[in-house]
C-alpha positions as CSV (number, residue, x, y, z in Angstrom):
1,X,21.6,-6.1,-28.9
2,X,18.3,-7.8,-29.1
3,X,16.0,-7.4,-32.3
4,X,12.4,-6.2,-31.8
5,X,10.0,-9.3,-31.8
6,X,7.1,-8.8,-34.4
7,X,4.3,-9.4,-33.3
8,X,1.9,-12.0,-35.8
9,X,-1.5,-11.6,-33.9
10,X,-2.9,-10.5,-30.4
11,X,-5.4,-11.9,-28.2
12,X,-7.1,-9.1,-26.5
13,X,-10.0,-10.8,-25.5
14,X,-8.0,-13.2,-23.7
15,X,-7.0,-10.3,-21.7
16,X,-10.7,-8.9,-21.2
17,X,-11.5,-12.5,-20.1
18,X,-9.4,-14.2,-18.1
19,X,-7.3,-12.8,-15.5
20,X,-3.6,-14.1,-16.3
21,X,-1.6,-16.1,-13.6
22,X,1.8,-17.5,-15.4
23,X,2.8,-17.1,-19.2
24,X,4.5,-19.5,-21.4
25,X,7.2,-19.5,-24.6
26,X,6.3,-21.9,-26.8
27,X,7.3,-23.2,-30.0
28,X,5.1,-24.0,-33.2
29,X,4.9,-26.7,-35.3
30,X,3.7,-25.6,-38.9
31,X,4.3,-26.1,-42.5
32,X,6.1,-23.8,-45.0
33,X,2.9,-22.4,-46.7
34,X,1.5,-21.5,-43.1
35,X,4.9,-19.9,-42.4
36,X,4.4,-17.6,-45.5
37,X,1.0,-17.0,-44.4
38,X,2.2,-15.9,-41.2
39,X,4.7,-13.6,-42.5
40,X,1.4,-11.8,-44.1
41,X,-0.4,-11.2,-41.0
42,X,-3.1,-14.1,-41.9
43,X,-3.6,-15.3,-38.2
44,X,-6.7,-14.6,-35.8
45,X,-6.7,-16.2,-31.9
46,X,-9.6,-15.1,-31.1
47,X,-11.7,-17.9,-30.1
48,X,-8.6,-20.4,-29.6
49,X,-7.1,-22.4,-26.9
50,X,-5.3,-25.2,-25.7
51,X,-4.9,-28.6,-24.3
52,X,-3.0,-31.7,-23.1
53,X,-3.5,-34.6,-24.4
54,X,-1.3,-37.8,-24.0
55,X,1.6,-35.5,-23.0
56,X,1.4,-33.0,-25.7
57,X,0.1,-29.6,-25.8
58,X,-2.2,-28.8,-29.0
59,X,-3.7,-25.5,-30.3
60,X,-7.2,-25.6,-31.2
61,X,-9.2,-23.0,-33.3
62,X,-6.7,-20.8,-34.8
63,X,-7.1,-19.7,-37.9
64,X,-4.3,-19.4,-40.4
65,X,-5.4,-18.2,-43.8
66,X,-4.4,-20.3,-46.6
67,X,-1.3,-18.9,-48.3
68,X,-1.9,-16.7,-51.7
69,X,0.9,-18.4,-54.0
70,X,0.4,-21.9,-51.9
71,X,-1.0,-24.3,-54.8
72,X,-1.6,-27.8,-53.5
73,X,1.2,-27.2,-50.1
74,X,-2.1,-25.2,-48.5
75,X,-3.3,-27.2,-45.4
76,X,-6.4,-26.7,-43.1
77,X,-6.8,-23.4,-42.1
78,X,-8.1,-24.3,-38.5
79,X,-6.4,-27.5,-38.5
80,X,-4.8,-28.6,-34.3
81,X,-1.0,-27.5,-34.0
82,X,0.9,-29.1,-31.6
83,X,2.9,-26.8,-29.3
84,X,6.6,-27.4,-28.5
85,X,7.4,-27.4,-24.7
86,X,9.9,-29.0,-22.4
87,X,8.4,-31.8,-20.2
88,X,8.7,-30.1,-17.3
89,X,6.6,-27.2,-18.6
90,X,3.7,-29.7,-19.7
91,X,3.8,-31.3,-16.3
92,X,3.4,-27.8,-14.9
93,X,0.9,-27.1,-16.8
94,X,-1.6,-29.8,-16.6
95,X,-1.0,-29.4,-12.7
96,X,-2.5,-25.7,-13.3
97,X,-5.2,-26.6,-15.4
98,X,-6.4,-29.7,-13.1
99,X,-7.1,-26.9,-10.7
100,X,-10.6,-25.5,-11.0
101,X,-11.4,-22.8,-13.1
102,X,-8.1,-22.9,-15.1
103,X,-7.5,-22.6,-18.8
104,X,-4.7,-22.3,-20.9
105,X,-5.0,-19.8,-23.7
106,X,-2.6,-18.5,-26.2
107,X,-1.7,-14.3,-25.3
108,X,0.0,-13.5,-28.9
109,X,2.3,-15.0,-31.8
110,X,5.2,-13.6,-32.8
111,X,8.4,-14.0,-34.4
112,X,11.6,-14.1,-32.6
113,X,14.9,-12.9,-33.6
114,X,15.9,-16.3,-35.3
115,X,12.5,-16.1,-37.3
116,X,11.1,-19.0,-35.6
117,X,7.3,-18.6,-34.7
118,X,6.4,-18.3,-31.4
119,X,3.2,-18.0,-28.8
120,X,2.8,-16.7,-25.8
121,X,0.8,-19.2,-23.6
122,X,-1.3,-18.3,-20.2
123,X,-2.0,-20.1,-17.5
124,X,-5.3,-18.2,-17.1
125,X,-8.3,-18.0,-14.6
126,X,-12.1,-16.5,-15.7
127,X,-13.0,-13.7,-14.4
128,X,-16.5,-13.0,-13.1
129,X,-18.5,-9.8,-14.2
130,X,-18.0,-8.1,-11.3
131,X,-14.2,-8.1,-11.9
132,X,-14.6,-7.2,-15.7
133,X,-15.9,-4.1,-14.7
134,X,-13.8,-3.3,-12.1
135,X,-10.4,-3.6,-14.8
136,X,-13.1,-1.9,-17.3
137,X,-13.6,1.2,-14.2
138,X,-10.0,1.4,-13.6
139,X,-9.0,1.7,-17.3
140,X,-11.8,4.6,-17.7
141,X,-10.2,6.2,-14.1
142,X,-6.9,6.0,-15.9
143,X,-7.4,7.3,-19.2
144,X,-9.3,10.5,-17.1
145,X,-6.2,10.9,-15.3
146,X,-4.1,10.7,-18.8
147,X,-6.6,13.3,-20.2
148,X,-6.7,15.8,-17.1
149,X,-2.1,15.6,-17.4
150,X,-2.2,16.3,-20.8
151,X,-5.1,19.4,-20.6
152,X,-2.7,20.2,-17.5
153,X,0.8,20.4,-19.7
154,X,-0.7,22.7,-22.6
């Protein structure tokens, strides 16, 4: 039986943003203090994203608050983290992104099962205005519907 995965941080802008075309599992390289941190909730990926450089895959501008009891083991908050893939799974990535318009950004962090840190990564595409509030049009259209079942059942 598998474990509910709990969930560090979301990136709901991401989704407001970008339309999403293929998601990732990746791995995390951190330190014991950000671990901690983690386990606190002290993460915002807001404004972050990633890239490829010399064959790795590095997460830029995430915050990770410094831990409370970490003394001198505290590191940069919005220091780069490198992101653990297989090869194959960089190689299809930087394929992706050399395509115009592409981005990767990072969906959520979470903990798995084995308490190992975890983010979901996107293969994403910007969406114009127009689209924005077409997905904003059919959430309103939606939540109407929700509304006019629920008056209905009473």
């Amino acid at each position: 039986m598998k474990k509910e995965q709990k969930v560090i941080a979301k990136n709901r802008r991401a989704l407001h943003e970008y339309e999403i075309v293929e998601t990732y599992e990746a791995g995390l390289v951190l330190t014991g203090t950000e671990v901690r941190s983690l386990r606190e909730n002290n993460c915002q990926l807001t404004d972050c994203y990633a890239v490829i450089r010399g064959g790795e895959v590095w997460l830029l501008n995430v915050h990770i608050r410094p831990y409370s009891n970490g003394t001198i083991f505290n590191v940069d908050p919005d220091r780069k983290r490198k992101l653990l893939l297989h090869k194959k799974q960089i190689r299809a990535l930087s394929r992706a992104v050399s395509e115009r318009g592409m981005t990767l950004v990072p969906l959520s962090m979470y903990f798995k099962e084995n308490s190992l840190v975890k983010v979901e990564l996107a293969v994403a595409r910007g969406k114009k205005l127009h689209d924005k509030r077409e997905s904003m049009a059919k959430r309103d259209a939606n939540r109407e519907i929700q509304r006019a079942l629920k008056q209905r059942s009473r």
